[in-house]
N, C-alpha and C positions, 0 to 999 in steps of 0.2 A: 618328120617335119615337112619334108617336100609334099609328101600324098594331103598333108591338110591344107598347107597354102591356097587351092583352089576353092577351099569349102569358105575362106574368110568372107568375112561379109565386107565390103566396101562396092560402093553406088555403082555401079558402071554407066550409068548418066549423066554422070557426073559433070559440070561443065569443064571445059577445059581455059588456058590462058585468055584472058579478053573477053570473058564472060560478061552477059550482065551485069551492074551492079551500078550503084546509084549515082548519077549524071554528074552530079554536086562531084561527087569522092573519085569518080574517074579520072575528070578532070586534072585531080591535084599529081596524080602519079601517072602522068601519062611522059612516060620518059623513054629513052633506047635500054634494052638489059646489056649490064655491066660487064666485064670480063671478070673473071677473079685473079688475082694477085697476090702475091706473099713474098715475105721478103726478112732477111737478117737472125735466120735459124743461124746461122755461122755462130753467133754472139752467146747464143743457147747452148749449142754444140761445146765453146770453147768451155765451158764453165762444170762439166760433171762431177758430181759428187764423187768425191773417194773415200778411200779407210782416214785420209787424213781431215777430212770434214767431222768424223765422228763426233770428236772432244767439243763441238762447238753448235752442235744441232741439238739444241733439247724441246722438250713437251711444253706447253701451257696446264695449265691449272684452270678449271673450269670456273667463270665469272670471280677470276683472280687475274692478278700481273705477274703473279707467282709462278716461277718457270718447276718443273721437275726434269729429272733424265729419261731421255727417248727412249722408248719400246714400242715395237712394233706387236701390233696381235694379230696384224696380217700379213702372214711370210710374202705376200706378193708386193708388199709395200715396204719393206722394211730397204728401206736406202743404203742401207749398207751390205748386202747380200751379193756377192759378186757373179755367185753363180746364176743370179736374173739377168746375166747380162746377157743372154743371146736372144732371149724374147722381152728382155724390159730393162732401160734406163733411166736415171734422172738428174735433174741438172738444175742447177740454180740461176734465175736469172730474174731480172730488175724492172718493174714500171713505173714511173715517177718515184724513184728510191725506195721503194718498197719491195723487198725478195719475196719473189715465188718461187715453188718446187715443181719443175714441169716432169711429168712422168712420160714415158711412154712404152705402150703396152702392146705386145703381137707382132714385135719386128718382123716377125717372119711372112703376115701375111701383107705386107706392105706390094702394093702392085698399081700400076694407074689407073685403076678406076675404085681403089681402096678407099671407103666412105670413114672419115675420121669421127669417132665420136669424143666429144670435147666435153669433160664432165666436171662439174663442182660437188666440191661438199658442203656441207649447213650445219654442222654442228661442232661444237666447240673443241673437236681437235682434229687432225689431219686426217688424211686420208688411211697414214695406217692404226687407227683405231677407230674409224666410221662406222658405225653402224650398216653403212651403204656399201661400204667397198667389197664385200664379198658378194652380196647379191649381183652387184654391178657385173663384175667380174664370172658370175656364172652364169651370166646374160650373154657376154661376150662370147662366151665359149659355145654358143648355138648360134654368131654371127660370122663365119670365116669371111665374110667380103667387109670387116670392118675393125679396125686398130681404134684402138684408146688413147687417148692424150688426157691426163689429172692433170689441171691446173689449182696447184694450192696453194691458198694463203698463207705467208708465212711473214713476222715484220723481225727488226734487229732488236736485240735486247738495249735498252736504254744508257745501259752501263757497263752490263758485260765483256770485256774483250777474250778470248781463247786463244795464245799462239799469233798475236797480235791482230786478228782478225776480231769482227764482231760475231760475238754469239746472234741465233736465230731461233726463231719457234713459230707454229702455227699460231695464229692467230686465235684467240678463242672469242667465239660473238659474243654481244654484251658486256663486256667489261672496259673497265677504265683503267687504261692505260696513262705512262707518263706523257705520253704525246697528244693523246685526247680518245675519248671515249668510243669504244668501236662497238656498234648494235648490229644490225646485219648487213651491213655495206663493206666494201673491200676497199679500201684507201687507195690500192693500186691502179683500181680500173673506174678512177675518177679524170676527168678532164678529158677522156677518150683515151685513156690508158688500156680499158680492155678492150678495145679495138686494136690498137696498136701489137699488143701483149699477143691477141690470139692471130694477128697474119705472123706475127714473127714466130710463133710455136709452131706454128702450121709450116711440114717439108715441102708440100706441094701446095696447088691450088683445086684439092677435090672437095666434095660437097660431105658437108661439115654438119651433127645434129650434136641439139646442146643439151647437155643432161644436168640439169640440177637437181639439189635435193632441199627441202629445208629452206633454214636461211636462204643459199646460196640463190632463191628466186628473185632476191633485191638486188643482188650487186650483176644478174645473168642480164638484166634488162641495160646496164651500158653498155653491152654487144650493140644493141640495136637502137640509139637515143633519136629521136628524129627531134628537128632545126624550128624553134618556133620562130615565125614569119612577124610575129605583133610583140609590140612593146605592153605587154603585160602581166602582171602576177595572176597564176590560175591556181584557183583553190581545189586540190587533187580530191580533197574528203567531202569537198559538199558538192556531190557530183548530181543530186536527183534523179532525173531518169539517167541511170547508164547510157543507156543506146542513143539518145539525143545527147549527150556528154560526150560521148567519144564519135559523133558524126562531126562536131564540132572542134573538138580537139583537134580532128583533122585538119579541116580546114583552114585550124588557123596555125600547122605546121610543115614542116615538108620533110621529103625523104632527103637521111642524113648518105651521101655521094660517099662516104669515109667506109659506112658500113660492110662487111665482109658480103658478097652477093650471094653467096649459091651455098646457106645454109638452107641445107634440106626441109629441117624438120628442130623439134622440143619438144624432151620428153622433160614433163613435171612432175618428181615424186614427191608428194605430201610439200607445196611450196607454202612456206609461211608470206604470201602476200601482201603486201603494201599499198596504202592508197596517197600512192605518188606517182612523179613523172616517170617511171621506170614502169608502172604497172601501166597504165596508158600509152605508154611506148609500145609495151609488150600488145596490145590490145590492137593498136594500130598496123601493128605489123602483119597481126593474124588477117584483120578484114584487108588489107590491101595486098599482100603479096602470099599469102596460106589461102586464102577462101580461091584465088583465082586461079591457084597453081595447084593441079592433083595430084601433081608430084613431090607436092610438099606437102608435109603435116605438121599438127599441134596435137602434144597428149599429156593429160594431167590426169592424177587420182590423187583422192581427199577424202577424209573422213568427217562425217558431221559432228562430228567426235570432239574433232580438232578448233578447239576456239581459234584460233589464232590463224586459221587457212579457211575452215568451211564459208565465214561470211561473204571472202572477198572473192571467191570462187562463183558463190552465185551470182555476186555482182558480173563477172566475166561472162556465166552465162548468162544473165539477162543485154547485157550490152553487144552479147554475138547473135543476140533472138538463136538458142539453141533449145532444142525440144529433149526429152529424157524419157526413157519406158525403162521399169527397171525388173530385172529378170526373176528367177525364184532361189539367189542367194541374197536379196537386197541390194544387187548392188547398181545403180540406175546411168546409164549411158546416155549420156549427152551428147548429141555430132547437131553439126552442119547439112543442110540437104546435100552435100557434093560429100561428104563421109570423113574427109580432110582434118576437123578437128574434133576432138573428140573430146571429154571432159569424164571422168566416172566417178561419181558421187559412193560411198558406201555408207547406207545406214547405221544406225545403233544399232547392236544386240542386245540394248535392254530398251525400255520402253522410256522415252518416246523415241520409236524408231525414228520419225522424222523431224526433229526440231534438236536444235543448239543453238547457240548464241550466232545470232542472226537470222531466226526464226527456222516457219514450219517450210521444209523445201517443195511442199505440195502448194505451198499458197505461194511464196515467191517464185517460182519457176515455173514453167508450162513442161509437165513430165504426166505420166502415166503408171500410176502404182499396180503393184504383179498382185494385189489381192489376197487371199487366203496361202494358207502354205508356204508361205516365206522359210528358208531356213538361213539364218541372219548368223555368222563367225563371227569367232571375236578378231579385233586386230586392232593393231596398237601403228605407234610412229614407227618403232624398228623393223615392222613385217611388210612394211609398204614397196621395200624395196623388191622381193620377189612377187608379192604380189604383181605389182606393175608387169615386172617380165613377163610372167606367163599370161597377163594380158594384152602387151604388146605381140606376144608372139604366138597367141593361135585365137584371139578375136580382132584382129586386126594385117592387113598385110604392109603396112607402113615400111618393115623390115625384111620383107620380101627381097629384095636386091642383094642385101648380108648377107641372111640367111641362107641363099640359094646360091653365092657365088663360091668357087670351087677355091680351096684355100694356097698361097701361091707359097713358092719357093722362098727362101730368104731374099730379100732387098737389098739395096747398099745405099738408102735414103739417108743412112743417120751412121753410115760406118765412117 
């Protein structure tokens, strides 16, 4: 891995902080950079799961209210496994009444300049039966300069008590609950609850990259909400041109002073996007603090495949003005001139390689087709997860710093 890091391609012209960039938008964030902060792990801490949590943690039932009994299908997840406990624990804890399950992963390489990756999941059960959690996790194990922290949704059973506590369970998206119906938002990390939620899971204050999958790309966006400045309703879906839409958004918002500062980077696998205030936050955040910082990134991959992600992806790229040439597996890279953000589109393997719902990507996107010879894989939602990795990790140097840092001794961050 070390001997290839040097071949990755990223700009080396890249501009650095205070770059260019359009007079109007300068303006709005011309601020001091923040310190970062964290605060009230103690609370987290106090709460770990034990043998005696068993009887009262069960499964959801997919687009049901219908609880069944926990099983884990991935031994690195399974909450009650004691023997994880010298490289991983997990613990229960609360944001505006709603439990979550905080994990944490690689105690061992914990050390001060350890990059936290902070990951969600998107589909409708926990982390130990994701579809993602094992890719994730064998991603990890080619990063020694970086620990994991799952944060997963979890809410109380409406009726159930166990041992006089309430029963819990993941969340499943899209269903209708006694409390009210939950699609791909997280109830908990509403009002700035996952702001709040992620300084308190966080043991220190090191530079933080946020991994969603799925769903979880709606509720990742109240990490970052920015402050609108104008008494207005703004209509997220009739946006017209993208790029004049989010110059404007700007404008009429500011940066939210609440937000975590020294998130490095996002990584997007397969995000089912939304055209709301969360997806224009997210957009915001990439032109004003990703395009000017090289030391920060933005990465997503999508399949045109994918009704429900490819439309709102081109919308992203149209509103970043991002360019795409795509190689001879079909699969078409989209960056920024400074290399910073990057987007990877992968065509169809049947024909029409280029068009799904939300059209042909040769016509709405400014990209460069590889011509004859394509050899086009099949791949689904479930494969996205290693895909990503091994594209993050030898077409890209985003992960440079992980990857190359020497892996440290035990901690006592969390003893």
């Amino acid at each position: 891995m070390a001997a290839l890091l040097p071949l990755l391609s990223y700009c080396a012209s890249a501009p650095q902080r205070g770059s260019r960039i359009d007079p109007d938008l300068a303006a709005v964030e011309n601020r001091k950079p923040q310190k970062a902060e964290v605060g009230g792990i103690e609370t987290v801490k106090a709460r770990p799961i034990t043998q005696a949590d068993k009887a009262r943690i069960f499964d959801c039932r997919e687009y049901s209210s219908a609880i069944t009994a926990f099983r884990s299908e991935t031994p690195e997840f399974d909450l009650f496994n004691e023997e994880l406990n010298d490289k991983r624990r997990f613990y229960i804890t609360e944001e505006n009444d709603w439990p979550f399950v905080v994990g944490y992963h690689h105690l061992d390489r914990l050390r001060p300049d350890t990059t936290w990756i902070v990951a969600l999941r998107g589909e409708s059960s926990g982390f130990h039966s994701s579809s993602v959690s094992k890719p994730i996790l064998k991603m990890l194990d080619e990063l020694p300069g970086a620990a994991m922290i799952t944060i997963d949704e979890y809410k109380y059973h409406s009726k159930k008590v166990v041992g006089g506590h309430k029963a819990l369970h993941p969340i499943c998206h899209r269903t209708r609950y006694p409390e009210r119906y939950i699609n791909t938002e997280s109830p908990g990390f509403e009002n700035g609850g996952a702001i709040r939620l992620l300084k308190r899971v966080l043991p220190s204050a090191n530079p933080v990259i946020v991994m969603s999958y799925s769903n979880s790309t709606t509720p990742r966006g109240e990490l970052i909400p920015r402050v609108l400045k104008v008494d207005e309703q703004i209509d997220f879906k009739n946006f017209g041109d993208p790029k004049q839409f989010l110059h404007n958004y700007i404008l009429k918002t500011t940066y939210n002073e609440a937000v975590y500062p020294d998130i490095k980077g996002f990584i997007d696998i397969e995000g089912n996007y939304e055209y709301k205030k969360s997806f224009w936050d997210l957009l915001a955040y990439i032109k004003l603090e990703i395009e000017r910082d090289v030391n920060k990134f933005y990465y997503s991959a999508v399949r045109i495949e994918k009704f429900d992600a490819y439309p709102v992806q081109t919308t992203m790229i149209r509103a970043l003005g991002l360019e795409g040439v795509e190689n001879d597996e079909g699969v078409i890279r989209f960056t920024n001139p400074a290399g910073n953000v990057v987007v990877d589109i992968i065509t169809n393997h049947f024909q029409p390689y280029y068009s799904g719902v939300g059209g042909d990507i040769r016509k709405n996107t400014r990209m460069k087709p590889a011509g004859a010879g394509v050899k086009r894989n099949y791949m689904n939602h479930y494969m996205m997860g290693p895909f990503i990795a091994k594209r993050l990790l030898y077409t890209t140097n985003f992960l440079q710093k992980e990857v190359s840092a020497g892996t440290a001794k035990t901690a006592a961050a969390l003893q």
